[in-house]
N, C-alpha and C positions, 0 to 999 in steps of 0.2 A: 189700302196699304200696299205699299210697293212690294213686287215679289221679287225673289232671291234671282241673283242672276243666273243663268244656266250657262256653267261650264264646261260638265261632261254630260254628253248625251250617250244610254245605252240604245242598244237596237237589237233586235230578235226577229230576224231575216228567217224566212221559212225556202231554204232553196229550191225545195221542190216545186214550187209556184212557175210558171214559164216566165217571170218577166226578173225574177227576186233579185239575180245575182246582179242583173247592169243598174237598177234602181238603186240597191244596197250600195254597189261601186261608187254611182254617180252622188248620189247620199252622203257621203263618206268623203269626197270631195268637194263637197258643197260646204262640208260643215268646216272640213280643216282649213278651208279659203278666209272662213268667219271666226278659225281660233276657236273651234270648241275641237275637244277630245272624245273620240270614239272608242268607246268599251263594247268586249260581247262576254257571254258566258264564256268560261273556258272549256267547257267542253262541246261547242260548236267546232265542226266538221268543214276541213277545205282550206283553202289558201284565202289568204285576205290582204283588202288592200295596205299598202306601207303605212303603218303608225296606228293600226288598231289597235286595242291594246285586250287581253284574254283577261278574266278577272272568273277568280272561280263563284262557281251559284250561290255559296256561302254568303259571300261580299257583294254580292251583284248590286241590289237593293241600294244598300249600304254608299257605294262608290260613283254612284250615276245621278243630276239632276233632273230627268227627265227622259224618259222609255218610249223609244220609237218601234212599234209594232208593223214588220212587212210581211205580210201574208192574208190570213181572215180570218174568223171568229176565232176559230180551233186552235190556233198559231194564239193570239188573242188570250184566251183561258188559259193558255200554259204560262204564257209571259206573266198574266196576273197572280197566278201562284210564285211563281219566280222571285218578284220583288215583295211579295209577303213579309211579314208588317208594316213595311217602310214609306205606304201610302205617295210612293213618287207620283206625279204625273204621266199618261201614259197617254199616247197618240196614237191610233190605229188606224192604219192603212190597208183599206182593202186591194188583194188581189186576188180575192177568192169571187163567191160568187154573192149570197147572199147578204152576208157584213151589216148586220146588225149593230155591234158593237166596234167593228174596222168600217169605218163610214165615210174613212178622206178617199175620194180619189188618187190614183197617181198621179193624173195630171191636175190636181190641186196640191200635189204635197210640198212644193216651195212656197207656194203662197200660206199655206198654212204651217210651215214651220218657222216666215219670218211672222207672222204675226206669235206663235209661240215663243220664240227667242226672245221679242220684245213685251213678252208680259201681257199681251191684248187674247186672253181667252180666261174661260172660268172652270171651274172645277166639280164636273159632277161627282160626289161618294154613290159606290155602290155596293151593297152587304155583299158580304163573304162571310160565309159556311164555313164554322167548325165543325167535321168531321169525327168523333171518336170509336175506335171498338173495343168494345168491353168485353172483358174475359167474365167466368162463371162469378166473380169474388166483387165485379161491379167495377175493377179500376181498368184505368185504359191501359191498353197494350198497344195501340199504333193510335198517331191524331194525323189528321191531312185537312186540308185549306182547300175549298170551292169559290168559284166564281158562280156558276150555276149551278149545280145540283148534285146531291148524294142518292144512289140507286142500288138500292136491294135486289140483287136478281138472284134467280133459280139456272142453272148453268146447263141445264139438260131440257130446258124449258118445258118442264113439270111444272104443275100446282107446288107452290108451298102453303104453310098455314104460317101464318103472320101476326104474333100478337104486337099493337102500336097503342101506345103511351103520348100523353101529352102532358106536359105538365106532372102534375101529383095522380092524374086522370087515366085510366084506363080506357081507349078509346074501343078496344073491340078485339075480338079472333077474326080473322076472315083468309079465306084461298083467293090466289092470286100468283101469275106469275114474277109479280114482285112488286116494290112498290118505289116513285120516285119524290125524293123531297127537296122543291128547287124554291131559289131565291128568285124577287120579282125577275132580276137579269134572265134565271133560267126557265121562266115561265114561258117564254118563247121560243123553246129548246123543247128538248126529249117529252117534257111537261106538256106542252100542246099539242106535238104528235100524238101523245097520250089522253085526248081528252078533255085536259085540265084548262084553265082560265087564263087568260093575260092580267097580268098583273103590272101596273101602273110602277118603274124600278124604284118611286119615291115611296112606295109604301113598305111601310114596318109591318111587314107579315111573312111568311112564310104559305108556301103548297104543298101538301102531301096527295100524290097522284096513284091509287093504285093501278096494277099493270094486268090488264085483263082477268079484271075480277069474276068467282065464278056466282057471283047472286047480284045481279042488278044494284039494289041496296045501297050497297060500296060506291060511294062516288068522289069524287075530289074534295080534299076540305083545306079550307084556310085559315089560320089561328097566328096569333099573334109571335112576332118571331120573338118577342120575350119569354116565350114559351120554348125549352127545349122537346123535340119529338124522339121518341127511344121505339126502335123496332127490333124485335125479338123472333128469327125464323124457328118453327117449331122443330130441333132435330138438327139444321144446320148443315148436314152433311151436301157436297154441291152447292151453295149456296155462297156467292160473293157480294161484293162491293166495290162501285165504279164510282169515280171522283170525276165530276166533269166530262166524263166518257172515256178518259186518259189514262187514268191511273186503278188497278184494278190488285184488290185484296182479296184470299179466300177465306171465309170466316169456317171457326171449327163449330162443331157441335155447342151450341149452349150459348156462345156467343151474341152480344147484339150490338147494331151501331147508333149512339147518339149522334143526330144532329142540330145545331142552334146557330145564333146569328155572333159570329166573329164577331172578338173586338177592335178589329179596326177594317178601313175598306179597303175596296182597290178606288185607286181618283182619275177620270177618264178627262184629260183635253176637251172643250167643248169649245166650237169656235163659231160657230151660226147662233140663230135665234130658234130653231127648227123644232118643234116639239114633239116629244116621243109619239103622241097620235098622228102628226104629219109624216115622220118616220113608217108609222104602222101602214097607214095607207101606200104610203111607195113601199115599201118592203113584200106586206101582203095582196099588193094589186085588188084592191080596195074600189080602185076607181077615183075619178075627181070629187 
């Protein structure tokens, strides 16, 4: 099926990068050469070049054919919450270091935005995490959107005691400095430092990582992301919630945060053959 044509492209320049600002410039004159329209959020910071146009975060989603990502992962995950629900297409350009998920080169990024422009790439979905925290009464009081991972921490990095829910299922009490629950994307994040398993980003499951548990016992489990997981710190006090590493809520006493598998993705540009275990191997120096 023919896909729609791209006429505004958004971008989400991370300036603090050393290379961001001339890419982003040159970017920006690349594209207006070829008649498309450059959008940022509107509360990006600094002077910009002639005819960009601000668009507040509200509408960002909304006003853009397709999301160009200049920075790395981190830059990456926040764009993805950005255009939440709106499933745009999204191209990530790394200028960071690792880039997992920003995987164009710079000096690939003309060659992979004319094959973009003209419709020559596919679309990988990737789950995004609904975040909830529930007050004493069970209903939410704040929701937040993940790309990778929802994390229970202890803020004084103290033991908490931790009762975790699965399902209808009671999975256990256990101490731990907290506990991290990521989508396959974030299985190669916070989730791995931690212990936890790679997960293959095609699979329909979910990870629940605890965070230096105090009994062995405790290990990493995988359950079905039709499954919502609910964790409840005992007592609360000290005790927050980090969204993707980015965004950070103090939860009160009594409180606990659901998390489960969004209803819609984020949709990543995909322009090689390259498969995520070929990936794995160059990323984690794996060897030939």
């Amino acid at each position: 099926m023919p896909r729609a044509k791209i006429a505004a492209v958004g971008v989400v320049p991370n300036f603090a990068k050393r290379r961001c600002r001339s890419v982003f410039g040159e970017l920006v004159s690349w594209l207006d050469a070829r008649r498309r329209s450059v959008c940022v959020r509107a509360g990006l910071e600094g002077s910009l070049p002639a005819g960009v146009r601000r668009v507040p975060e509200e509408r960002f989603g909304q006003t853009i054919d397709l999301l160009v990502v200049l920075g790395g992962d981190g830059t990456l995950l926040s764009a993805a919450r950005l255009v939440y629900p709106t499933e745009v297409p999204i191209l990530g350009v790394n200028l960071g270091g690792l880039g997992f998920l920003a995987d164009v080169r710079v000096r690939d990024l003309y060659a992979a935005m004319e094959a973009t422009l003209g419709g020559q790439y596919r679309i990988e979905r990737r789950m995004m995490l609904e975040i909830a925290v529930l007050g004493r009464n069970g209903r939410p009081r704040a929701k937040r959107h993940g790309l990778n991972d929802a994390v229970v921490h202890e803020a004084g990095h103290r033991l908490i005691e931790l009762r975790v829910e699965i399902g209808a299922s009671q999975v256990g009490m256990f101490k731990a400095d907290g506990v991290i629950v990521a989508s396959p994307t974030g299985s190669t994040a916070y989730s791995l430092s931690a212990g936890g398993p790679i997960l293959e980003p095609k699979l329909n499951a979910l990870v629940a990582v605890p965070i230096c548990p105090h009994m062995l016992a405790v290990r990493p489990l995988i359950f079905p992301a039709s499954e919502s997981i609910l964790i409840t710190p005992r007592g609360g006090n000290g005790v927050y919630l980090a969204v993707d590493g980015q965004e950070f809520m103090d939860l009160a006493a009594g409180e606990s945060v659901r998390v489960r598998r969004a209803p819609r993705t984020a949709c990543f540009v995909q322009l090689g053959q390259r498969s995520f275990y070929e990936l794995l191997r160059e990323k984690m120096k794996w060897g030939a």
